[in-house]
N, C-alpha and C positions, 0 to 999 in steps of 0.2 A: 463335484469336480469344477465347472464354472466359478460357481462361489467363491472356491480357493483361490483362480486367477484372478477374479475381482478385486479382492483383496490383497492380492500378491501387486496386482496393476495398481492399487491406490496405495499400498504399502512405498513402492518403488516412485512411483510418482510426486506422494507426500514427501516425502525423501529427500526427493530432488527439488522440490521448491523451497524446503528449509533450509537444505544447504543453500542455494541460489541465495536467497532472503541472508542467511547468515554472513557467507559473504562479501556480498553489499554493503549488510549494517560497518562488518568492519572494516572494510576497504574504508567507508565515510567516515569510521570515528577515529582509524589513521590517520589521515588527511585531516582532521577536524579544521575547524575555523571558524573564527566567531569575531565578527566587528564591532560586536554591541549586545554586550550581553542583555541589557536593561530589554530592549530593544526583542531580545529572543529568547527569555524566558516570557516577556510579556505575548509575545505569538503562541507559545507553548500554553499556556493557562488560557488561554481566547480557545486554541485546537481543542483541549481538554474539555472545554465545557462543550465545545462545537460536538464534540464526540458522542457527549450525553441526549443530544438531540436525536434519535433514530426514527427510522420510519421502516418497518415490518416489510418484509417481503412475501409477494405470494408463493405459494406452493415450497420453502422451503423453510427450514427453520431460523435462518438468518434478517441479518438485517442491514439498514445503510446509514451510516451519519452523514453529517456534513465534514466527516475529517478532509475528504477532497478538496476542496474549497481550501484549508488551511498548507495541503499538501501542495496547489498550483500556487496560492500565497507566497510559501517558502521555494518554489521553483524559480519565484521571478526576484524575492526579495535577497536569500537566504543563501547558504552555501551549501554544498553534497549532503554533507554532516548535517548540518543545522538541520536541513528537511527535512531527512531519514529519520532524526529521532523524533523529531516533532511528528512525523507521519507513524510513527513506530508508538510511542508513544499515546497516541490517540487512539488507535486501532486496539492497542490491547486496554485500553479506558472503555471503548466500544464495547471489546466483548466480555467484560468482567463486570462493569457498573452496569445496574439496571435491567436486568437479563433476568427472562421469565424460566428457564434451567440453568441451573449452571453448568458451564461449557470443558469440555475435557481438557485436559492441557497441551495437547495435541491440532486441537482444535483452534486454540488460542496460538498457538503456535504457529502453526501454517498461516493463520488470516495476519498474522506480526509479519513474516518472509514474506507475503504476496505483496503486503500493502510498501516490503522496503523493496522487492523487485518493481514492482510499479511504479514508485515514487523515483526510484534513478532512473528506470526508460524515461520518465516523463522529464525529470532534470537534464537530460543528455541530448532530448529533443531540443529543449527550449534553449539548452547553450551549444548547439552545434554551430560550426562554422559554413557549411555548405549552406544552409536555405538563405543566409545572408549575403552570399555571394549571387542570389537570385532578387535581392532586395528584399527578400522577405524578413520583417519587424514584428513587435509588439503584440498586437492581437492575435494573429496570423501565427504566430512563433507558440504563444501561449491557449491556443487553438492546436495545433498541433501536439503541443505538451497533452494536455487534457484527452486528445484521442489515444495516446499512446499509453498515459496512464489508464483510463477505461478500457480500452483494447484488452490490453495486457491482465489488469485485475480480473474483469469480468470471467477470459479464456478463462485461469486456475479455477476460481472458485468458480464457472460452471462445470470444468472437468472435474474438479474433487468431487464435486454434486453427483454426476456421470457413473463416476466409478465407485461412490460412496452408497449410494442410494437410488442407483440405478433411474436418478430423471432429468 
């Protein structure tokens, strides 16, 4: 009986971050905008490979690139659109290149939605209007971006973990 609601709770849960994720993506490919193509394919092929870089995590079967780093890049550089795919993009380069199982599609699915809900918190942070009206700039702005993106990622995928695999 437990068991069931486990999975009924990661069923409903998973659910709703892909929708969330899906959303995003297309809210940002609505809106696209691109100032420089050369410019943001060449970010795109840099995240891509950044992507291939992982480093293992303990106790679970996941792992982390440096797509981050490409994700707060396209925060400060890029536009909505431009990020998300570049951050979309990489995440799912992440979980299909170089992977010691291959990953259900399900699976791949959710880490794509979390990584495009994360990468617009983290976009929204750094171009709000308020913290600027406190003087707050630059590092301070893209320090903020960054905690919001990690906030945000981490919470999903340690809940999916949660209610996936009970750790």
């Amino acid at each position: 009986e437990s068991g069931k609601m486990i999975t009924l709770r990661s069923r409903i849960y998973i659910g709703f971050v892909v929708a969330a994720g899906a959303v995003s993506l297309a809210n940002a490919l609505w809106t696209w905008q691109t100032q420089d193509w050369t410019r943001y394919v060449f970010y795109c092929v840099i995240a891509l490979l950044g992507s291939g870089m992982k480093v293992s995590l303990p106790a679970v079967t996941g792992t982390m690139s440096m797509n981050f780093l490409f994700v707060l890049i396209g925060v400060r550089e890029l536009s909505l659109g431009e990020t998300l795919v570049m951050g979309c993009l990489g995440m799912f380069a992440q979980s299909i290149l170089n992977t010691k199982s291959r990953p259900r599609f399900i699976q791949v699915l959710f880490s794509v939605a979390s990584i495009a809900c994360s990468s617009e918190a983290a976009y929204r942070v750094y171009h709000a209007q308020w913290p600027r009206l406190h003087n707050l700039e630059g590092p301070i702005m893209l320090l903020m971006a960054a905690a919001a993106f990690f906030a945000i990622n981490t919470f999903s995928i340690a809940l999916v973990i949660a209610l996936t695999a009970s750790k």
